[in-house]
C-alpha positions as CSV (number, residue, x, y, z in Angstrom):
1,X,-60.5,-47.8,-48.4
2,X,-56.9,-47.5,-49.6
3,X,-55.1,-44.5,-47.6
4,X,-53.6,-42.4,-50.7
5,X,-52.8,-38.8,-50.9
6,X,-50.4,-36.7,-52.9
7,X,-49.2,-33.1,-53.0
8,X,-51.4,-32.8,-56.3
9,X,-52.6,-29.6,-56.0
10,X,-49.4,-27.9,-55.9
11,X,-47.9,-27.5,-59.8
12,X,-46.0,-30.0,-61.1
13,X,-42.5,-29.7,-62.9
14,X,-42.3,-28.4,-65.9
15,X,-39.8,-29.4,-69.1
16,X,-38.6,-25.9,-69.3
17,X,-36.4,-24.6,-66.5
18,X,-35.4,-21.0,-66.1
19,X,-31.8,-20.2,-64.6
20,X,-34.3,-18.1,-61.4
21,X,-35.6,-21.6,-60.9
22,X,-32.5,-22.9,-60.2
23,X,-31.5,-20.7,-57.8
24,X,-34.7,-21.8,-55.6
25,X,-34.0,-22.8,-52.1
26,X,-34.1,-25.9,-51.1
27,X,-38.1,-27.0,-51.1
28,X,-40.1,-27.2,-48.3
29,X,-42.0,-30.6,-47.3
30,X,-45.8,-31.0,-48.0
31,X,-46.9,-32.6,-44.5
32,X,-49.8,-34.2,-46.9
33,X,-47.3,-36.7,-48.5
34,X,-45.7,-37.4,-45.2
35,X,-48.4,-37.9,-43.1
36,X,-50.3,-40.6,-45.7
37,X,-46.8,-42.2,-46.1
38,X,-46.7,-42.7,-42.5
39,X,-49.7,-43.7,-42.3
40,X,-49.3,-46.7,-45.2
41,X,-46.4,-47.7,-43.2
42,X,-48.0,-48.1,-39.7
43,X,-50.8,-50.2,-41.8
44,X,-47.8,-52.3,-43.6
45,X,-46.6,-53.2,-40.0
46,X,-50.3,-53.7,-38.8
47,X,-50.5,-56.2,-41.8
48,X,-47.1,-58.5,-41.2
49,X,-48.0,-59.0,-38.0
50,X,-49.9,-62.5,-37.1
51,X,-52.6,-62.4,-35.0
52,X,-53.1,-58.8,-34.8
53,X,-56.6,-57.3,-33.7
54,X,-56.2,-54.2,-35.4
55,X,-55.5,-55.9,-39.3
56,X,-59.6,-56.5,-38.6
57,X,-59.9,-52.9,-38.8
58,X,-57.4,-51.8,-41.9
59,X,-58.3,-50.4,-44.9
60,X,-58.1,-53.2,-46.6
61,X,-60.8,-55.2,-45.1
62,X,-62.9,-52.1,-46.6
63,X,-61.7,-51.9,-50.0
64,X,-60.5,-53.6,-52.8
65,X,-57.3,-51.6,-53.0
66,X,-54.8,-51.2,-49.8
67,X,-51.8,-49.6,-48.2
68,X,-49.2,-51.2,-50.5
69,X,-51.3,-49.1,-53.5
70,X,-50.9,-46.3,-51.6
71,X,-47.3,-46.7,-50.6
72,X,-46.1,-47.4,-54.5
73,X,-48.3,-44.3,-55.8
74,X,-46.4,-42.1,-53.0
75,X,-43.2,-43.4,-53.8
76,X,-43.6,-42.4,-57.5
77,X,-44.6,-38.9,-56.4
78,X,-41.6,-38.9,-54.3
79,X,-39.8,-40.3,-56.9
80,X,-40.4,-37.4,-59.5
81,X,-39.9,-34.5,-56.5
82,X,-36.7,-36.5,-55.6
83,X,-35.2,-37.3,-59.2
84,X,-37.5,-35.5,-61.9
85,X,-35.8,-32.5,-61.3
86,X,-32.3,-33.7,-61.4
87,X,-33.0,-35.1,-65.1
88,X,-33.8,-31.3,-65.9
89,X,-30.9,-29.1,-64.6
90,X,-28.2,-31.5,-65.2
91,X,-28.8,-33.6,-67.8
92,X,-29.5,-37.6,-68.2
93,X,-26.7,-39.2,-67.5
94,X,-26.6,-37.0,-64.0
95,X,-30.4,-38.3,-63.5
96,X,-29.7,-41.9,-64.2
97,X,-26.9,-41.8,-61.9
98,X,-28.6,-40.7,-58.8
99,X,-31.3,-43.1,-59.8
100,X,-28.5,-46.4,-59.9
101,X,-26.9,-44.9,-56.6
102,X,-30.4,-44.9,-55.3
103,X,-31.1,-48.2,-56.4
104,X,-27.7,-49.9,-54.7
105,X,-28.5,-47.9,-51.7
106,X,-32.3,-49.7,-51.9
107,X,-30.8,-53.5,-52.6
108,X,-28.3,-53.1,-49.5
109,X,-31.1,-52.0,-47.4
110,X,-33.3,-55.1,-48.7
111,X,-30.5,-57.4,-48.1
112,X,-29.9,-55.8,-44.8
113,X,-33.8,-56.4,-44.2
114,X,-34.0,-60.0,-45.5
115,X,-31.0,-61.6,-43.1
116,X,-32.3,-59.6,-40.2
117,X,-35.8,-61.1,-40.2
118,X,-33.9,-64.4,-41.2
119,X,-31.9,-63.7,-37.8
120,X,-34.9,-62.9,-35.8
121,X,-36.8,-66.0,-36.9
122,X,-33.4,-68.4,-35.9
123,X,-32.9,-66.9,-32.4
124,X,-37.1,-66.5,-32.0
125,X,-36.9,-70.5,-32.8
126,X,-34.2,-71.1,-30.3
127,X,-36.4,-69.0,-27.8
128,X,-39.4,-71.0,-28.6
129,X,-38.6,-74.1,-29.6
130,X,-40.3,-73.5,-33.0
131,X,-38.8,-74.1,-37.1
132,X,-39.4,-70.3,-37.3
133,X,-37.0,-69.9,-40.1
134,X,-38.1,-72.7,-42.2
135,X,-41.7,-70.9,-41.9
136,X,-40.1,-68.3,-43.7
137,X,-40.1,-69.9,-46.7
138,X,-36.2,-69.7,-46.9
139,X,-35.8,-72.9,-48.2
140,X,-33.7,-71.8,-51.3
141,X,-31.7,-70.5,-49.2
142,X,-30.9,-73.2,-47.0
143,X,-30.3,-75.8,-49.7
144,X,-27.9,-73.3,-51.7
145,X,-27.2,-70.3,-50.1
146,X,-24.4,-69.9,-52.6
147,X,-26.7,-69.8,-55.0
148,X,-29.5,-68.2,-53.3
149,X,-27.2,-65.1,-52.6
150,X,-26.0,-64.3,-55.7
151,X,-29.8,-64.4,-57.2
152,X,-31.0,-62.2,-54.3
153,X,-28.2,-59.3,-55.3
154,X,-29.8,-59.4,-58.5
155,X,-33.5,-60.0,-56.9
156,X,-34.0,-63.6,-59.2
157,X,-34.5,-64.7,-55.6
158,X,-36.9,-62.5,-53.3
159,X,-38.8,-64.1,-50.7
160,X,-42.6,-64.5,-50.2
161,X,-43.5,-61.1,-48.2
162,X,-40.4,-59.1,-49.1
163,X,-41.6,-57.8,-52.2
164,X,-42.1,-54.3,-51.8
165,X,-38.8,-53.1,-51.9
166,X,-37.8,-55.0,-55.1
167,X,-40.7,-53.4,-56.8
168,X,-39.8,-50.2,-55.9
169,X,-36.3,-51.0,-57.3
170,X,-37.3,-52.0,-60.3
171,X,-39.6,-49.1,-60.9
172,X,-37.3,-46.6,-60.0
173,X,-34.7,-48.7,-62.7
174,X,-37.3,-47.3,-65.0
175,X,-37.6,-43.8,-64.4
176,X,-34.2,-42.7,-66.8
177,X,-36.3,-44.2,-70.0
178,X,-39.2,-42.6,-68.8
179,X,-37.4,-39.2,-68.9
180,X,-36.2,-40.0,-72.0
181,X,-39.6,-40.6,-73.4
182,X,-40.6,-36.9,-71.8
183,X,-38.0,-35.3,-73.8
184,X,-40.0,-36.3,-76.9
185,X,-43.4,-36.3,-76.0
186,X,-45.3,-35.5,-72.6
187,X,-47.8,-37.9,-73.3
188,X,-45.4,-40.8,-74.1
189,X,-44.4,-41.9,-70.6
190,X,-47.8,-42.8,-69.5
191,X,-48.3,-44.2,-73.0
192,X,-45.6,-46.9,-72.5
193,X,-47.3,-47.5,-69.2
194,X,-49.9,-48.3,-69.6
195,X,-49.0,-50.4,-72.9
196,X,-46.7,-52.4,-70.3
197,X,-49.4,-52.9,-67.6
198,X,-51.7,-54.6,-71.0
199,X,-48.9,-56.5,-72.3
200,X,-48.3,-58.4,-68.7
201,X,-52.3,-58.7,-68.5
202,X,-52.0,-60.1,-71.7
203,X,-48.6,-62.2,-71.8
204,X,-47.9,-62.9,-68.0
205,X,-44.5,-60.9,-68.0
206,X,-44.3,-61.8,-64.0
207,X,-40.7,-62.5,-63.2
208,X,-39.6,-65.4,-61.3
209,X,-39.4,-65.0,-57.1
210,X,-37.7,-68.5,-56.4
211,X,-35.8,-70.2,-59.4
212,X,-35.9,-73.7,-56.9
213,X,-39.3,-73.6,-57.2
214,X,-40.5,-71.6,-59.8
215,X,-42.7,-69.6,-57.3
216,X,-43.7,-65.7,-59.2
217,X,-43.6,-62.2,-57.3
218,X,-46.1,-61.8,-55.1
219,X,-46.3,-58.2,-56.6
220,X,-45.3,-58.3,-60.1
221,X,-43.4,-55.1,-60.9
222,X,-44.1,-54.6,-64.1
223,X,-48.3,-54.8,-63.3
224,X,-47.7,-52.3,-60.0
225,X,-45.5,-49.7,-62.3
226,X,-48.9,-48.5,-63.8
227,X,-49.4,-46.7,-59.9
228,X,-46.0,-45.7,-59.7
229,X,-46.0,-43.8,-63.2
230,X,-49.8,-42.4,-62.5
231,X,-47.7,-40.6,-59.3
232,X,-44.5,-40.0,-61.2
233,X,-46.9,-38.5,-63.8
234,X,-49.4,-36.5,-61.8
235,X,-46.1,-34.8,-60.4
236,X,-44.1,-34.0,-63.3
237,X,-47.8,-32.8,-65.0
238,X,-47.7,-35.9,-68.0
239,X,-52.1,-35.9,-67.0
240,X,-53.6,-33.3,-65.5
241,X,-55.0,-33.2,-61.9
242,X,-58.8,-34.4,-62.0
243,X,-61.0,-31.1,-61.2
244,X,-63.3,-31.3,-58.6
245,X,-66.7,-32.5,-59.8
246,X,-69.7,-33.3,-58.4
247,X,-70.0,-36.3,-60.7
248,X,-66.8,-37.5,-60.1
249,X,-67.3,-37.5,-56.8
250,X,-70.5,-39.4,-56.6
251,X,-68.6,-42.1,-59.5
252,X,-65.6,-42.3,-56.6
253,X,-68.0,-42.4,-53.7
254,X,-70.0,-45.4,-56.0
255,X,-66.7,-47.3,-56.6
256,X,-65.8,-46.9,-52.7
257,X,-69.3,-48.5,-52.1
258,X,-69.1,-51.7,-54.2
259,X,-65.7,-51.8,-52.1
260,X,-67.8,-51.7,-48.9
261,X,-70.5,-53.9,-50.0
262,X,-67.9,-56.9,-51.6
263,X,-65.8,-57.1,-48.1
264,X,-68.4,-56.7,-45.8
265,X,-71.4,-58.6,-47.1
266,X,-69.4,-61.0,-49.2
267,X,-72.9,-62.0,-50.7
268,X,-73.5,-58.7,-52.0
269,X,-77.4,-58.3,-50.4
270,X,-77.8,-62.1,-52.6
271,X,-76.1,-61.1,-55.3
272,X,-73.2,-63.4,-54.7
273,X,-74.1,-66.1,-57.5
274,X,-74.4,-62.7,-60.2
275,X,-72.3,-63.4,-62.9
276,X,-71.1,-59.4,-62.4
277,X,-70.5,-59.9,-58.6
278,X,-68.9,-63.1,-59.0
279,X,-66.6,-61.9,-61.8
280,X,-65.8,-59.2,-59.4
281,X,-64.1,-61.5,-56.9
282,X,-63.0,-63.6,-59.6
283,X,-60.8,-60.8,-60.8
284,X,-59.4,-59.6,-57.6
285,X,-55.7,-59.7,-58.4
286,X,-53.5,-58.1,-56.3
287,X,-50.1,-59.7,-58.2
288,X,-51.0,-57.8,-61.3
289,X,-53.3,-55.1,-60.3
290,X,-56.6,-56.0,-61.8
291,X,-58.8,-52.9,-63.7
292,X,-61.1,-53.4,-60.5
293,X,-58.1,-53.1,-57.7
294,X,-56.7,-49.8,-59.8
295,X,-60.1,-48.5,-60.2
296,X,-60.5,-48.4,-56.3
297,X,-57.2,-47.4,-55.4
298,X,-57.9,-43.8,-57.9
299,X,-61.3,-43.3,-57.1
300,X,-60.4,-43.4,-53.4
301,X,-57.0,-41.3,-54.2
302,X,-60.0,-39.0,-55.8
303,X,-62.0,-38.6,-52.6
304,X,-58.8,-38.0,-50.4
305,X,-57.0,-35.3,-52.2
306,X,-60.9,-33.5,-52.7
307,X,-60.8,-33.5,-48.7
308,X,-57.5,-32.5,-48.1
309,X,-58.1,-29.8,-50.4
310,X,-61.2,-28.4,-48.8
311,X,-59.1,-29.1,-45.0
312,X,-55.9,-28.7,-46.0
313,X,-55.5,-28.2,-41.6
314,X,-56.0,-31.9,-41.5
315,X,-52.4,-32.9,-42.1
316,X,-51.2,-30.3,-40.1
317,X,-53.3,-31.7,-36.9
318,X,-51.3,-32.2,-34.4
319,X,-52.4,-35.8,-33.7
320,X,-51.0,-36.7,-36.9
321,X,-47.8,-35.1,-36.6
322,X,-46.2,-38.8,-34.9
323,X,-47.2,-40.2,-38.9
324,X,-45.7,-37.0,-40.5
325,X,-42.3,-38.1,-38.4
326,X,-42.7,-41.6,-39.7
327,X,-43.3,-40.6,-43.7
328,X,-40.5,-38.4,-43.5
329,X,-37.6,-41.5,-43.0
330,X,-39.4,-43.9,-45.1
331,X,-37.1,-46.0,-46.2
332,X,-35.8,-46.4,-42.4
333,X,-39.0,-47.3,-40.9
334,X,-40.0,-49.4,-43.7
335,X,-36.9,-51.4,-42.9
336,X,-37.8,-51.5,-38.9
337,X,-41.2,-51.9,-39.3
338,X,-40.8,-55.1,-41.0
339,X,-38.0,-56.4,-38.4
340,X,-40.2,-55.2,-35.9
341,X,-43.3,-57.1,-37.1
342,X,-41.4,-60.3,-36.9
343,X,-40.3,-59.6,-33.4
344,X,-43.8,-58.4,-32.5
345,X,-45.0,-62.1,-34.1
346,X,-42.5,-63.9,-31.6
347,X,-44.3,-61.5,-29.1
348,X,-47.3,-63.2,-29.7
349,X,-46.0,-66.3,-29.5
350,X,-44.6,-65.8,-25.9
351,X,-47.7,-64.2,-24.2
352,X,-50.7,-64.9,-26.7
353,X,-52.9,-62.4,-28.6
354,X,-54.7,-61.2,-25.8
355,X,-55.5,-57.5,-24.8
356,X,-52.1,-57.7,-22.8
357,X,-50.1,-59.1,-25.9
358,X,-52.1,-56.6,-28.6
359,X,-51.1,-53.4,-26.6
360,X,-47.3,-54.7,-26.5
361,X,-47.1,-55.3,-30.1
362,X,-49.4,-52.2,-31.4
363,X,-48.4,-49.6,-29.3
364,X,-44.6,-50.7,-28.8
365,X,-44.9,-51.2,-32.4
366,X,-45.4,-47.3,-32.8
367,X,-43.4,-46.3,-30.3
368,X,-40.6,-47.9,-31.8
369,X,-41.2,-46.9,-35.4
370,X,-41.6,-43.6,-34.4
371,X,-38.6,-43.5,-32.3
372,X,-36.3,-44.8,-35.4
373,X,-37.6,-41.7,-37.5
374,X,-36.5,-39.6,-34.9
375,X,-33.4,-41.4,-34.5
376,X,-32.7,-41.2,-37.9
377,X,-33.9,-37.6,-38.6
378,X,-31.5,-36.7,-35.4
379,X,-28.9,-38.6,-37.8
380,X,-29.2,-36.7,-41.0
381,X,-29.0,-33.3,-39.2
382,X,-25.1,-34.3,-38.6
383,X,-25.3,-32.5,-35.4
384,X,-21.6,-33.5,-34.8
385,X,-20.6,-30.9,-37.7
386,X,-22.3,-28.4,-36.1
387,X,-20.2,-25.3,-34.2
388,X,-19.7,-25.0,-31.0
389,X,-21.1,-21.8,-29.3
């Protein structure tokens, strides 16, 4: 099952905004969006890492959606708490401002990102002997870095693996023309959505990962902005929350089963040759989001908010408080996570992917994304301009 959770219950935003609304406090946090958010982004650094007991036991391997559905839908409700807002009390041109710093601040940290793991992989290969940066798929890179530079500023060059924070570039891009279209219709936004998300299903509007080889994105942004905008949406109030229903319940809990049933028993209880079951796997698309990944991703979104609704205590459990720490810097453990997964892989390398080797790379692995949110967190307090007592 995909992890996915939102803060839909509370109200979203709405178009008008009285002068006692902005006057309001700065918001409070809803530990529900930071503990799934933390949890996606343990399960992205559970995923990158080779040879890894625990990616047995992900969601993924349960589902036909997985964290990475998760993590996109959250960022677009973050996106709208964050930005939506802005658009409202100070006007467009304010909004799309703090969306382009936001989206230089997101390209430095991807750059950042992609030289580090390229620097791991060179001194991992010098430690083990191994052409750990070639097995990055770097190759571009290596034959004309001049080249190969230039297209990743402008993300014409992204390699295999580092998608996720392009697409979340480019779909924050398109949140000022989706404010736009809110000013003339509520309904419009989701409109041009989803009327995107049919015309790549229908025209392949994938963009181009590696110009040397003519490789696409491995997540093609303009398939994954249909979760994005269903999170933007459900937070600025474009469609309402679903009501709690006994027959959407069963239709989620169905959906969640087929899910079940496809990973675990591949043959479907001999219903593998089935021209329904075989179309199933046929369309499993996780570049472009296929009907049957999206449908799995909301119905499971469905059951999730229902339960955190009914034990709303559950994200305030103190066991999940480490994952609430971890949501709240995502960007920052996103970044170590992934530089962490590549040093956990030349862990692997060094003392195998036995019990030993699994509880360095899992439980370090925790330990040390948790300690960069704290880190970080400690950071944006700016305890140094604090007064002295």
């Amino acid at each position: 099952m995909s992890v996915a959770l939102e803060s839909l219950a509370l109200a979203p935003e709405k178009a008008q905004v009285s002068p006692a609304a902005l006057a309001i406090p700065k918001r409070t946090r809803d530990p529900r969006l930071d503990v799934v958010r933390g949890i996606a982004l343990f399960i992205i650094f559970i995923a990158h890492v080779p040879s890894n007991w625990l990616w047995s036991v992900i969601p993924a391997r349960f589902g036909l959606s997985d964290a990475t559905d998760s993590f996109v839908f959250i960022s677009g409700i973050a996106s709208a708490i964050a930005f939506g807002g802005t658009f409202l009390r100070h006007g467009f041109w304010t909004g799309a401002g703090r969306i382009a710093y936001r989206c230089a601040q997101l390209t430095v940290a991807h750059l950042f990102l992609l030289f580090a793991i390229i620097g791991v992989a060179y001194q991992g290969g010098i430690l083990t002997g191994r052409d750990l940066v070639g097995a990055l798929g770097v190759g571009h890179l290596l034959a004309s870095p001049a080249q190969a530079i230039s297209e990743a500023f402008w993300l014409h060059w992204v390699p295999a693996s580092l998608d996720i924070m392009p697409v979340y570039i480019v779909l924050l891009a398109m949140v000022p023309a989706m404010m736009l279209l809110e000013k003339l219709d509520r309904r419009l936004p989701l409109l041009a959505s989803l009327a995107l998300y049919l015309a790549n299903a229908a025209f392949g509007l994938d963009p181009i990962a590696d110009s040397s080889t003519g490789r696409h994105w491995l997540l093609n942004p303009f398939a994954w902005q249909v979760i994005f905008f269903l999170g933007f949406g459900f937070k600025r109030g474009w469609l309402p929350v679903p009501p709690r229903s006994f027959v959407l319940t069963i239709l989620a809990w169905g959906i969640v089963a087929v899910g079940v049933i496809y990973r675990v028993l591949p043959d479907g209880f001999g219903l593998g040759d089935a021209p329904l079951w075989h179309g199933l796997g046929a369309q499993l698309d996780k570049t472009n989001v296929d009907p049957f990944r999206l449908a799995h991703f909301l119905a499971t979104a469905y059951l999730l908010h229902g339960l955190l609704l009914a034990k709303p205590e559950i994200a305030r459990a103190r066991l999940l408080r480490p994952f609430e720490r971890l949501g709240q810097q995502g960007l920052s453990v996103f970044v170590g996570g992934m530089i962490a997964a590549n040093i956990a892989g030349l862990i692997i390398l060094e003392v195998g992917d036995g019990l030993m080797g699994q509880i360095i790379i899992n439980l370090g692995g925790f330990l040390s994304l948790y300690g960069i949110a704290r880190l970080m967190s400690w950071y944006k307090s700016a305890p140094w301009g604090a007064k002295k007592t």
